[in-house]
DSSP file (Angstrom, degrees, kcal/mol; ACC not computed):
  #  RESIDUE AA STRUCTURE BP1 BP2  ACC     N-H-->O    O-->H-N    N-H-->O    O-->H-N    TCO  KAPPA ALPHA  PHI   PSI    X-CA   Y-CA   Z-CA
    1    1 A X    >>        0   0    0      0, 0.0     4,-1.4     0, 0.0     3,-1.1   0.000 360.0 360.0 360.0 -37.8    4.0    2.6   15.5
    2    2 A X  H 3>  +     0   0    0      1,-0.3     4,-0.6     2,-0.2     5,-0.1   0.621 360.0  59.7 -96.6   5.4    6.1    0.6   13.0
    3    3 A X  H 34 S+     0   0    0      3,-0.1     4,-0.4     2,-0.1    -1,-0.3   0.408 114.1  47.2 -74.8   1.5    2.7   -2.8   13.6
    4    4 A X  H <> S+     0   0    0     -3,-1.1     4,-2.5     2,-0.2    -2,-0.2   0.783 102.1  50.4-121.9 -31.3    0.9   -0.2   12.4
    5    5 A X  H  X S+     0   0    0     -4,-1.4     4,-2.2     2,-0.2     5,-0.4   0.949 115.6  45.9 -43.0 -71.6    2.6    1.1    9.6
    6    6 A X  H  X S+     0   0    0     -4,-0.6     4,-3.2     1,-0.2     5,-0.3   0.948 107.7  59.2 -53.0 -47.1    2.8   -2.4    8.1
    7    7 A X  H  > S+     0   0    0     -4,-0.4     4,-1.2     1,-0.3    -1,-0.2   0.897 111.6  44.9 -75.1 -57.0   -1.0   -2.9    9.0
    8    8 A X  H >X S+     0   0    0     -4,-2.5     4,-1.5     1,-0.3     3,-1.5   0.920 110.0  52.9 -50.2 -75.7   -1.5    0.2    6.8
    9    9 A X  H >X S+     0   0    0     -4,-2.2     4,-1.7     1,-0.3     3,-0.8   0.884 104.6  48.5  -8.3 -70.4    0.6   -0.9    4.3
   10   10 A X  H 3X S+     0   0    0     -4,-3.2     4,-1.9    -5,-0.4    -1,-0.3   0.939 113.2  59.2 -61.7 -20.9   -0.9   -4.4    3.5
   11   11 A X  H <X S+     0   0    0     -3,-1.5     4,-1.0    -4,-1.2    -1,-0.2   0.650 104.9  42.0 -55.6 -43.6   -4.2   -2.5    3.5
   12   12 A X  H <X S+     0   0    0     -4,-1.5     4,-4.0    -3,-0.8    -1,-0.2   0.700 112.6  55.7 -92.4 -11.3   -3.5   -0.4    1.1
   13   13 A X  H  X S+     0   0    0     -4,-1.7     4,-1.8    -3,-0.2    -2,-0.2   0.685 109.0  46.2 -71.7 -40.8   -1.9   -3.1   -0.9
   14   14 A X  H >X S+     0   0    0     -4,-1.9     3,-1.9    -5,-0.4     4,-1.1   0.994 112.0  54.2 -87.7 -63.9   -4.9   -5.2   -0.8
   15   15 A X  H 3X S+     0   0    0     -4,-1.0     4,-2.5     1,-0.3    -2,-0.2   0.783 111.8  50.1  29.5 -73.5   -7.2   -1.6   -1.8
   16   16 A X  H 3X S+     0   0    0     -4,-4.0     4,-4.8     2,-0.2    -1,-0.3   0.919 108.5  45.4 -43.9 -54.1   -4.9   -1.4   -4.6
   17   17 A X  H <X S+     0   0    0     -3,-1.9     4,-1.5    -4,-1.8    -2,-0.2   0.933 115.6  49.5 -71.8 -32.4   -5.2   -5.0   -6.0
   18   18 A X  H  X>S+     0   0    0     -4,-1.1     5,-1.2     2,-0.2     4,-0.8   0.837 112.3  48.1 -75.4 -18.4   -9.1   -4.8   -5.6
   19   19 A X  H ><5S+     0   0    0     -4,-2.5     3,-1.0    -5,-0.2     4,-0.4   0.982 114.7  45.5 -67.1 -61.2   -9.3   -1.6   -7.4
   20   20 A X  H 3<5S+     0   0    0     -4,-4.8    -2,-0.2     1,-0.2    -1,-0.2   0.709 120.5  33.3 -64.1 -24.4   -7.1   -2.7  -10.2
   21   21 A X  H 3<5S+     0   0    0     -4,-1.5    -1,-0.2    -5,-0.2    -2,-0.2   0.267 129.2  32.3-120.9  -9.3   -8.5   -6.0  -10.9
   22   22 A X  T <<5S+     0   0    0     -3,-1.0     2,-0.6    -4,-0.8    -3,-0.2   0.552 132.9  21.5-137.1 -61.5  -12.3   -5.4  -10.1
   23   23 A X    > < +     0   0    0     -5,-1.2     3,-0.6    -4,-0.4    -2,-0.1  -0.742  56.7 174.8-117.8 100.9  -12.6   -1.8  -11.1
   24   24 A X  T 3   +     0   0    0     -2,-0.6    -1,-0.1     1,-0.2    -4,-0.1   0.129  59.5  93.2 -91.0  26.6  -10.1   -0.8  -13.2
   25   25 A X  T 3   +     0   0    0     -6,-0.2    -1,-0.2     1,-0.1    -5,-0.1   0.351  68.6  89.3 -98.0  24.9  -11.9    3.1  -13.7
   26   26 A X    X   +     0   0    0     -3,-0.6     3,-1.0     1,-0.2     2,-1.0   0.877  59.1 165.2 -83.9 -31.2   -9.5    4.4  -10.7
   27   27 A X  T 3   +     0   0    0      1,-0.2     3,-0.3     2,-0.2    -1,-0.2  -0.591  60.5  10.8  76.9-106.4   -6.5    5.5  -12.5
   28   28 A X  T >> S+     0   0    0     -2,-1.0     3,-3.6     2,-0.2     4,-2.5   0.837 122.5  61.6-103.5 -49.4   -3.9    7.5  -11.0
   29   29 A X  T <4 S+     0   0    0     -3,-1.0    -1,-0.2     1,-0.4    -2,-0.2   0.338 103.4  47.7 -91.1   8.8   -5.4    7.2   -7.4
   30   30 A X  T 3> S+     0   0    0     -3,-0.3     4,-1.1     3,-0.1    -1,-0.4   0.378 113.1  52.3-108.9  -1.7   -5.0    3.2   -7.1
   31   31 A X  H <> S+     0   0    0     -3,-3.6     4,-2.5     2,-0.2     5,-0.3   0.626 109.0  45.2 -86.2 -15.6   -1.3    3.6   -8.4
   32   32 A X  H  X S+     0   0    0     -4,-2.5     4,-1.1     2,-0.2     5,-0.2   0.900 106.4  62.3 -78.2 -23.2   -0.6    6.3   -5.8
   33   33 A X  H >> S+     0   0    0     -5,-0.4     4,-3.1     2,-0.2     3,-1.2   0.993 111.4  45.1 -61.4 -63.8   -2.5    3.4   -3.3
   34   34 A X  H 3X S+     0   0    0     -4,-1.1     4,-2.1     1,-0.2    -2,-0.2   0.818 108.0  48.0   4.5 -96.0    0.6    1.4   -4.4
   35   35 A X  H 3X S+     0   0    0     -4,-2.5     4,-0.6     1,-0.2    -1,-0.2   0.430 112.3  52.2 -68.5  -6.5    3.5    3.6   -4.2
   36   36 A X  H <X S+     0   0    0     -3,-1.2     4,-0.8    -4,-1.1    -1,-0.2   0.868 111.0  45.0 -95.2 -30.0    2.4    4.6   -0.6
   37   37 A X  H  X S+     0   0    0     -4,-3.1     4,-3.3    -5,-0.2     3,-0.3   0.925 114.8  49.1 -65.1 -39.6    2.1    1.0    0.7
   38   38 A X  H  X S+     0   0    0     -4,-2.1     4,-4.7     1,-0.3     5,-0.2   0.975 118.2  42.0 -69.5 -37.5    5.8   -0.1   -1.1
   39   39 A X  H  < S+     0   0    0     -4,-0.6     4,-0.3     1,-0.2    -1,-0.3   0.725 113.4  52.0 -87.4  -2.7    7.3    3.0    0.6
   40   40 A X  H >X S+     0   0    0     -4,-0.8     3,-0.9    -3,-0.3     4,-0.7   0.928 115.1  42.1 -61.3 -71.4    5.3    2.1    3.8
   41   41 A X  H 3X S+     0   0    0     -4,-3.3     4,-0.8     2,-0.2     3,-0.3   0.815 114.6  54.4 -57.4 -36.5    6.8   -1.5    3.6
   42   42 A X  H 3X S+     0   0    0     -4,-4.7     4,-0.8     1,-0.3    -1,-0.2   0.611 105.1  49.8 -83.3  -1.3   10.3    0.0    2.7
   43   43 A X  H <> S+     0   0    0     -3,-0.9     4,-0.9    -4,-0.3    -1,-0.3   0.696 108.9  52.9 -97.6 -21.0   10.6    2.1    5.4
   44   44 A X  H  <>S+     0   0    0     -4,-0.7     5,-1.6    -3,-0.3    -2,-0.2   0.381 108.3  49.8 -45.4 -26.6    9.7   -0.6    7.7
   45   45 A X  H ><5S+     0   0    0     -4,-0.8     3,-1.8     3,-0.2    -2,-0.1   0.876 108.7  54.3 -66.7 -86.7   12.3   -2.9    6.4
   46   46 A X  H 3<5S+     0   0    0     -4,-0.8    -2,-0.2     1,-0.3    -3,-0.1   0.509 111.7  42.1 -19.0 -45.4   14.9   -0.1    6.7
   47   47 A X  T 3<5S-     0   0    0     -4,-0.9    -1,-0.3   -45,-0.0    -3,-0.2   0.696 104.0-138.1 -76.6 -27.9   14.2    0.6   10.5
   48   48 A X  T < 5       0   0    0     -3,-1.8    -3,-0.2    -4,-0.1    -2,-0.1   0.996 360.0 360.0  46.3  82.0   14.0   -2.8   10.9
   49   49 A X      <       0   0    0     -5,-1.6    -4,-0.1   -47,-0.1    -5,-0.1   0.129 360.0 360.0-124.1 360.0   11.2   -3.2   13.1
């Protein structure tokens, strides 16, 4: 569960950066891509898996 999490994470991370940098008309819904990957990663930290 917690390889899969992170897999998600970087996923969305990477989603995010091409959305902001290549089409910047997403708006709200590439910052929310963001904040779900950091709190994805920080809960992953946090269990330490």
């Amino acid at each position: 569960m917690g390889n899969l999490l992170y897999l998600i994470a970087v996923i969305l991370v990477i989603i995010w950066i091409f959305g902001a940098f290549v089409s910047p008309f997403g708006g709200g819904l590439i910052h929310i891509l963001l904040v779900i990957a950091v709190i994805a990663i920080l809960l992953r930290i946090i269990r330490g898996a």
